[in-house]
C-alpha positions in Angstrom: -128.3 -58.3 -26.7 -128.0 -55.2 -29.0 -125.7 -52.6 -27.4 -126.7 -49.0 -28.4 -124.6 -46.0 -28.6 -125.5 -43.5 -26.3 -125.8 -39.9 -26.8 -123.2 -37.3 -25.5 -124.5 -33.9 -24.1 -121.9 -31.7 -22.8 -122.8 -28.9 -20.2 -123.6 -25.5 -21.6 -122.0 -23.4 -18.5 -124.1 -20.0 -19.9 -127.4 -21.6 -19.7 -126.7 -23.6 -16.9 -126.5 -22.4 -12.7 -124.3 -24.8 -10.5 -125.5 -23.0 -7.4 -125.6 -23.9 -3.5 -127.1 -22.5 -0.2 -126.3 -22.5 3.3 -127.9 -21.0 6.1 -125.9 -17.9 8.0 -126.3 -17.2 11.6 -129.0 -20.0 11.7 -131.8 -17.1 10.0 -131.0 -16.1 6.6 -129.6 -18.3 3.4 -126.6 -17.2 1.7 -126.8 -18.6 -1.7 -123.8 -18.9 -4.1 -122.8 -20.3 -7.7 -119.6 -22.0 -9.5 -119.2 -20.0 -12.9 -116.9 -22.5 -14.8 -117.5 -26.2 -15.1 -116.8 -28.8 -17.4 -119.6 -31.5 -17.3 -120.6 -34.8 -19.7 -123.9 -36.2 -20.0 -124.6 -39.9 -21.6 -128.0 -41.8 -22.0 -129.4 -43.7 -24.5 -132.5 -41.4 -26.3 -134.9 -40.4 -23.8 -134.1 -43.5 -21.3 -133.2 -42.3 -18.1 -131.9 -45.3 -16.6 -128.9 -45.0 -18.8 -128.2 -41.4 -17.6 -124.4 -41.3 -16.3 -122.9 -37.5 -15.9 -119.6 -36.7 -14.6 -118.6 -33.0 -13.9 -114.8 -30.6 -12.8 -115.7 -27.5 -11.4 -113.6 -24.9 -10.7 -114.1 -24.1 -7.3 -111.9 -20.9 -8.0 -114.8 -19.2 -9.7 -116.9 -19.3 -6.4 -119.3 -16.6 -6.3 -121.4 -15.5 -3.7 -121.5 -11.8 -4.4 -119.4 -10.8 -1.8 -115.8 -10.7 -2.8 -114.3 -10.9 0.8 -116.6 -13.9 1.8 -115.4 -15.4 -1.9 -111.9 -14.9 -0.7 -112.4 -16.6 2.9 -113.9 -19.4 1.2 -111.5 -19.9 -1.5 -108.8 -20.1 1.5 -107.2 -22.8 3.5 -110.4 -22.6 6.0 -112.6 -24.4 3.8 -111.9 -25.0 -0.2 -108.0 -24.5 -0.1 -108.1 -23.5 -4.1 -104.4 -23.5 -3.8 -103.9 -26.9 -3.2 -107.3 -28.3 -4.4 -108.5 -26.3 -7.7 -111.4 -28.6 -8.5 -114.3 -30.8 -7.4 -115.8 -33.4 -9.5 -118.9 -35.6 -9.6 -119.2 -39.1 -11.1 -122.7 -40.8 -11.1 -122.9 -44.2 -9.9 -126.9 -44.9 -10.7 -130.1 -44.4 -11.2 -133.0 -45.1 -9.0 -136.4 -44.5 -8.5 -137.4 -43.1 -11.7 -141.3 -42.0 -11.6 -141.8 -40.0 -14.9 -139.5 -37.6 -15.5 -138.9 -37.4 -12.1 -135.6 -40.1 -10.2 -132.6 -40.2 -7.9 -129.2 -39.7 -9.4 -126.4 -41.4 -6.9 -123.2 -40.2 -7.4 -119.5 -39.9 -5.8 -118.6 -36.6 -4.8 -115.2 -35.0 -4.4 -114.0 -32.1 -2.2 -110.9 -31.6 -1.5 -109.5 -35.1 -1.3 -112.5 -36.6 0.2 -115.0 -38.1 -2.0 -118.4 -39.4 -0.6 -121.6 -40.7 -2.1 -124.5 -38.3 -2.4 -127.8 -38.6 -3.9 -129.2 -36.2 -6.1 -133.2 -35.6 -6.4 -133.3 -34.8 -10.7 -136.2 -33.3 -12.9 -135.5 -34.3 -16.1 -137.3 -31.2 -18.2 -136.8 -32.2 -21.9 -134.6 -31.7 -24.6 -135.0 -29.1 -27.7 -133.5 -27.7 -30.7 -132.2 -24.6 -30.6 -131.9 -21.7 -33.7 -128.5 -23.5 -35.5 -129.6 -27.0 -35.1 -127.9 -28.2 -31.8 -129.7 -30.6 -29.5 -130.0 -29.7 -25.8 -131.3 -31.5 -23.0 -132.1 -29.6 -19.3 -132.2 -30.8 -15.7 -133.0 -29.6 -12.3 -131.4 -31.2 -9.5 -131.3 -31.0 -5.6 -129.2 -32.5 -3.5 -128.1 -31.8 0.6 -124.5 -32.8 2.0 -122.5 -31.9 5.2 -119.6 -29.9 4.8 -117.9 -31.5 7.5 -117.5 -34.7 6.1 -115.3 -32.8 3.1 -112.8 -31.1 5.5 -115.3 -28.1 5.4 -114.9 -27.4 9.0 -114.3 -24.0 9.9 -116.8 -22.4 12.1 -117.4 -19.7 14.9 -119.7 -20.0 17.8 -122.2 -17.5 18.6 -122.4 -15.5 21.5 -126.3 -16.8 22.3 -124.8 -20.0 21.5 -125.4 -21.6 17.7 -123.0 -21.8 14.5 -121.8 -18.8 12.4 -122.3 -20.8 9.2 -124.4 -24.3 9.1 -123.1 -27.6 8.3 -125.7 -28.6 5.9 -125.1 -27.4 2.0 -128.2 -27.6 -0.2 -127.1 -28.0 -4.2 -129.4 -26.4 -6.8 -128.4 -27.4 -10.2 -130.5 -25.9 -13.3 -128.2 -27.9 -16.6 -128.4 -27.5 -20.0 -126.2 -29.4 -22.4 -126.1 -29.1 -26.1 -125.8 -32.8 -27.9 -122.1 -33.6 -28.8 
């Protein structure tokens, strides 16, 4: 068995939204984004059953466009930034690969609580852009409970119901220039 090097793509933050949504007083969606990341892509060519990624983001550059709600959830109440500045994904697999289309399973900490999630993935081609690099782009979804990271403040509503779901939807849009 011939083992092949794989190629390295590391995340291109300005290209790239690491965004999530959550619904507020069980009507609207609030939708927010992590600004600064570090992130590693490997696969063999264009084989995506090779695909591993592993990602730190800085959960201090939270940004839902409201700087007091940005400051309530950088606090002890849900991300504690003070004690915990970062949280990381490490892929464990890929399954289900139909086209360009597969799952991407994964370990995700928060906090100090890491749990599996699965990630639904687009994979959406790679390029070359005006000085020669090699990029490669993704779209990704993936739904976790807060909860099970510590993410457990809440209010009750007067006609009953939650202040802020439990349920966090992840929108990832990645682009990653070849190492």
């Amino acid at each position: 068995m011939t083992n092949t090097a794989l190629d390295t793509y590391n995340l291109d933050i300005s290209h790239s939204e690491i965004g999530f949504k959550i619904k507020h007083l069980g009507l609207s969606t609030v939708k927010g984004a992590f600004t600064v990341a570090e992130a590693a892509l490997e696969m063999d060519g264009n084989d995506l059953n090779t695909l591993s990624a592993s990602a730190t983001i800085d959960v201090n550059s939270i940004n839902t466009k409201n700087e007091d709600r940005d400051h309530h959830l950088k606090s002890g109440d849900f991300f504690d930034v003070a004690t915990y500045s970062s949280m990381t994904f490490k892929s464990t697999g890929v399954s289900d690969l139909n086209g360009n289309a597969f799952k991407l399973h994964g370990e995700l900490t928060i906090r100090d609580t890491t749990k599996s999630i699965i990630l639904d993935v687009e994979y959406l081609g790679t390029a070359t852009d005006p000085w020669g690099g090699q990029r490669v782009a993704f779209e990704a979804e993936g739904t976790f409970n807060r909860k099970d990271f510590g993410l457990t403040w809440n209010q009750v509503l007067e006609a009953g119901g939650l202040l802020v779901a439990e349920d966090v939807k992840l929108t990832l849009d990645i682009q990653a220039v070849k190492a």
